[in-house]
C-alpha positions in Angstrom: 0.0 0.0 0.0 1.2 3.4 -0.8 3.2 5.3 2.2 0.8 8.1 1.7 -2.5 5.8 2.5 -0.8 4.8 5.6 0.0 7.6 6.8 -3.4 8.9 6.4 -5.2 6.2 8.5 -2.1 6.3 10.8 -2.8 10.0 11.1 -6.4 10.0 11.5 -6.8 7.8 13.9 -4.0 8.9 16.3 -5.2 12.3 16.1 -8.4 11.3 17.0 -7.3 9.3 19.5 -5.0 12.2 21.1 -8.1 14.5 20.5 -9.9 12.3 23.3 -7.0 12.0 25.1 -6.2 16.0 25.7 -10.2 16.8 26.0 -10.0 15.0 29.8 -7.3 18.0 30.6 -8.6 19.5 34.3 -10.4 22.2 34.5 -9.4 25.3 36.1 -11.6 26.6 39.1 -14.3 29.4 37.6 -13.1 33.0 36.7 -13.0 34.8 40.0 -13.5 38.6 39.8 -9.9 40.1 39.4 -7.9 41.1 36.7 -9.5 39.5 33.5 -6.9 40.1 31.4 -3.9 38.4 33.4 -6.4 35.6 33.3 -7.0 35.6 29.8 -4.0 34.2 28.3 -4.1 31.3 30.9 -7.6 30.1 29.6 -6.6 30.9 25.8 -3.7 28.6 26.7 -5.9 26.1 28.2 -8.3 25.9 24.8 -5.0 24.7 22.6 -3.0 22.6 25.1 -5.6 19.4 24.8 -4.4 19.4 21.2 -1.0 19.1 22.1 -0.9 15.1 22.1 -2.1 15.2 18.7 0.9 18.0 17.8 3.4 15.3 19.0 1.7 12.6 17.2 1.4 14.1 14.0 5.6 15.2 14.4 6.1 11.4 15.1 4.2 10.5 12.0 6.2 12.9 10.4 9.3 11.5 10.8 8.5 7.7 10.3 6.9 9.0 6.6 10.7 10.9 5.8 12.1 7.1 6.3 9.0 5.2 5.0 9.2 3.6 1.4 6.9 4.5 -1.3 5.6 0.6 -0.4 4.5 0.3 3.1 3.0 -2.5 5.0 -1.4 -2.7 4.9 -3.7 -1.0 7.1 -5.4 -3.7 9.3 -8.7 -3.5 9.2 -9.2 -2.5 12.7 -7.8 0.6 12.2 -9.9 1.4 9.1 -12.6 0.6 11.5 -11.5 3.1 14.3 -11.1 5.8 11.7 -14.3 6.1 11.2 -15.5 7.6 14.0 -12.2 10.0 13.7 -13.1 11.2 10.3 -16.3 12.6 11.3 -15.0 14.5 13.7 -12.4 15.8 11.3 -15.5 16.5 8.9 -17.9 18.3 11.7 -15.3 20.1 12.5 -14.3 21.4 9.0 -18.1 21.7 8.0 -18.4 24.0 11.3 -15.5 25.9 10.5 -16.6 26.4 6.8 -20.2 27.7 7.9 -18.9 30.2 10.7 -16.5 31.6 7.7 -19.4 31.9 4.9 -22.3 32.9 7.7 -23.5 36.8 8.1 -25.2 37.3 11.3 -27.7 39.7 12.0 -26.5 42.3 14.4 -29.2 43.7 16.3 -27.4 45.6 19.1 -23.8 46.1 18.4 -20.9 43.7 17.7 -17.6 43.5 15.5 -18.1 41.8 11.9 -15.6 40.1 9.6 -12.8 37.6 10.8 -10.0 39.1 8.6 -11.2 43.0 8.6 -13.5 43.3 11.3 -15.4 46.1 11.7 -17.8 47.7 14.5 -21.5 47.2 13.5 -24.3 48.8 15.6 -27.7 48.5 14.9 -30.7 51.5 14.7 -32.8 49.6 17.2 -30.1 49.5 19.5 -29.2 53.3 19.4 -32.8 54.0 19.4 -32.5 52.4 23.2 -29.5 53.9 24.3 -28.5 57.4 25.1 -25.0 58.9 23.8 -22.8 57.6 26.7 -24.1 54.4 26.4 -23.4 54.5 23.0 -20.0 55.6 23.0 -19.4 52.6 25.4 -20.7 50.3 23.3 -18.4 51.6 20.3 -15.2 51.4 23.0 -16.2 47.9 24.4 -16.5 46.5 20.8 -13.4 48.2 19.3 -11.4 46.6 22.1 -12.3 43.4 20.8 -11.5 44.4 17.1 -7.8 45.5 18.2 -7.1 42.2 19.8 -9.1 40.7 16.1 -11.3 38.1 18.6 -13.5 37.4 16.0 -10.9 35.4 15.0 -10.0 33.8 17.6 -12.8 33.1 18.5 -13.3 31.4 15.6 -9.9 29.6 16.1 -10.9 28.8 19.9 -14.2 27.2 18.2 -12.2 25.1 15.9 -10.2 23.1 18.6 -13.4 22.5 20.9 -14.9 21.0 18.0 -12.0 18.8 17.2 -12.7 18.0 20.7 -16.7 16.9 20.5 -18.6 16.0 22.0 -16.2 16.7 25.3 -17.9 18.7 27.9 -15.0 20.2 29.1 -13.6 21.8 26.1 -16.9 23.3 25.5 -16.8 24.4 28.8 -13.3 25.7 28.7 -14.5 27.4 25.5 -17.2 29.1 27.9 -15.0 30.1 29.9 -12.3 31.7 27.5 -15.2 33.8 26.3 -16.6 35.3 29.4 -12.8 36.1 30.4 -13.1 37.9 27.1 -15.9 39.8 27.8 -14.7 41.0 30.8 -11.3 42.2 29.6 -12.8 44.0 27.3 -15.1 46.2 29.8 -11.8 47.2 31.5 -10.3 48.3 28.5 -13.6 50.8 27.7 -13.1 51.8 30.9 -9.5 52.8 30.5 -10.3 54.7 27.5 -12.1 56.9 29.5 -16.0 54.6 29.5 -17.8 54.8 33.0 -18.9 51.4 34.1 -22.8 52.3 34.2 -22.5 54.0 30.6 -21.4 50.5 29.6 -23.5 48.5 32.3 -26.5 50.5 30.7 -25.5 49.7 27.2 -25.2 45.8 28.3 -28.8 45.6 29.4 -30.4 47.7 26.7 -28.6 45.0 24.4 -30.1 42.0 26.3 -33.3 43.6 26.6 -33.4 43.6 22.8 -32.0 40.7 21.9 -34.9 39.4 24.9 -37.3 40.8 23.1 -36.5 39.5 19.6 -35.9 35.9 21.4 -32.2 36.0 20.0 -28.6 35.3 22.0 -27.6 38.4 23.0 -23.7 39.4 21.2 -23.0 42.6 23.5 -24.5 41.1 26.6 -23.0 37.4 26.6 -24.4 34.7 28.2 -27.0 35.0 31.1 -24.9 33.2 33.5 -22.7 35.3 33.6 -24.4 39.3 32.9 -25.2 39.6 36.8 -21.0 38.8 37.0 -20.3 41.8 34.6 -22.8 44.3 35.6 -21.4 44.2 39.2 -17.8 44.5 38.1 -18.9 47.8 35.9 -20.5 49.4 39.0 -17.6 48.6 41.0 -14.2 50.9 40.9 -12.3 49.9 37.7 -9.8 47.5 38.8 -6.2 48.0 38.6 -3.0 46.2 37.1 -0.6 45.9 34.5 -2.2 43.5 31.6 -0.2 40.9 30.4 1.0 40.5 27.0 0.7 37.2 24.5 4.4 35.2 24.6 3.2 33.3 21.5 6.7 33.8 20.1 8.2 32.4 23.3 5.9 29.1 23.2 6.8 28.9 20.0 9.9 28.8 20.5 10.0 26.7 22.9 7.9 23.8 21.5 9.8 24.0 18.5 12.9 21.7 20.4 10.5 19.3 21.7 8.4 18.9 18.3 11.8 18.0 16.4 12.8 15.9 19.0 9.6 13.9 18.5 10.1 14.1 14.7 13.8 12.5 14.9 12.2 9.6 17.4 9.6 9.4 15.0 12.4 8.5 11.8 14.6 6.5 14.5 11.7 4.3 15.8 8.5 4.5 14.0 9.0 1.7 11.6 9.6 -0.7 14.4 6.7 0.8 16.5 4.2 0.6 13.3 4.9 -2.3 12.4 4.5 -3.9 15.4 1.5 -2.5 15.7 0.0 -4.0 12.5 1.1 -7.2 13.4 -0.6 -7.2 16.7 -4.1 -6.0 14.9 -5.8 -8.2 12.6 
């Protein structure tokens, strides 16, 4: 069978299984009311490290295919078997991410629009509710969330909980990220000069809308969590330094581990695979 076939199954279903592996990661403890955004780059971390298993899998993989003839040993049918499953994952998930990317939701208070060039969208309805203040913090809560471009990411967050599904805890970690977000976000209109009951205000005019059209509110988040934000915004504005994103410096220092796993991978994969298919009928 061609080395490329192989490697397919091999992948699939080692990803998938890694994928189950990384979604029973512990939870952290609920957001307590502090500093959302020193907290926000620990739960954005906590969405992508369940998919690090399948990172080290797929380097492995990586480096038994640079050593693997063109003519590689059959795919037991077991493994065809436990792929399935694994492929419709792979396909929700790609299906999920496809629909997010082509869909246009209706703003009907005020949100950010576009994953690549998003842009602040407010509706007449919702103006029509809120006074100028209000409106100005509505503008200053959702261009914070343009300037850190969390449309995407929250699209990116979305991908790896569904590679995840149907695992409650990456959904909830997912939750989680996201109200972290939305909290952050208040504290940055408020830096900018936003009082907290301009934005508060703003808040429940959106939920009352979005109440009234029987719609999930964008501005207001989820219901579990409004009473949470509302009491922060009438409370003094928190203070501390926020914390920047050391992608580079995880980046760099995966990189070492991920080409150590790809050299074990070209040293000892063709042993481990084929010992593997020899075991499976």
């Amino acid at each position: 069978m061609d080395r490329e076939y192989v490697l397919t199954v091999l992948g699939v279903v080692l990803t998938g299984l890694a994928f189950r592996v990384g979604a029973y990661w512990p939870l952290r403890d609920p957001l307590v009311v502090g500093i959302p955004r020193q907290a926000e780059r620990r739960y954005w971390r906590e969405i992508w490290t369940p998919l690090a298993p399948a990172a080290v899998a797929l380097c492995a993989l990586a480096g038994w295919a640079a050593l693997e003839p063109d003519d590689s040993e059959l795919v037991p049918w077991t493994l065809w078997l436990l792929s399935i499953p694994c492929v419709f994952i792979w396909m929700r998930a790609i299906w999920r991410a496809v629909k997010a990317l082509t869909r246009q939701p209706a703003v009907r208070a005020a949100g950010v629009m576009g994953l690549w060039r998003p842009r602040i969208v407010i509706s007449d309805q919702f103006r029509a509710r809120i006074d100028e203040p209000s409106a100005a913090a509505a503008i200053a809560h959702e261009a914070a969330h343009v300037r850190h471009r969390d449309p995407l990411r929250l699209w990116l967050a979305q991908c790896a909980t569904d590679l995840q599904w149907p695992s409650r805890r990456a959904a909830e970690r997912l939750r989680t990220w996201m109200q972290v977000v939305e909290c952050a976000r208040d504290d940055e209109a408020r830096e900018a000069g936003i009082e907290g009951a301009d934005l508060a205000a703003a808040i429940l005019a959106a939920v009352g809308l979005y109440e009234a059209e029987r719609c999930a509110p964008a501005l207001g988040g989820e219901p579990t969590d409004l009473e949470t934000r509302i009491r922060r915004l009438l409370e003094p504005a928190p203070s501390g330094e926020p914390v920047g994103y050391s992608v580079l410096a995880l980046v760099l220092a995966s990189t070492p581990v991920l080409v150590g796993v790809a050299i074990a991978g070209a040293l000892f994969g063709e042993a481990i695979v084929s010992g593997v298919f020899i075991l499976l009928p």
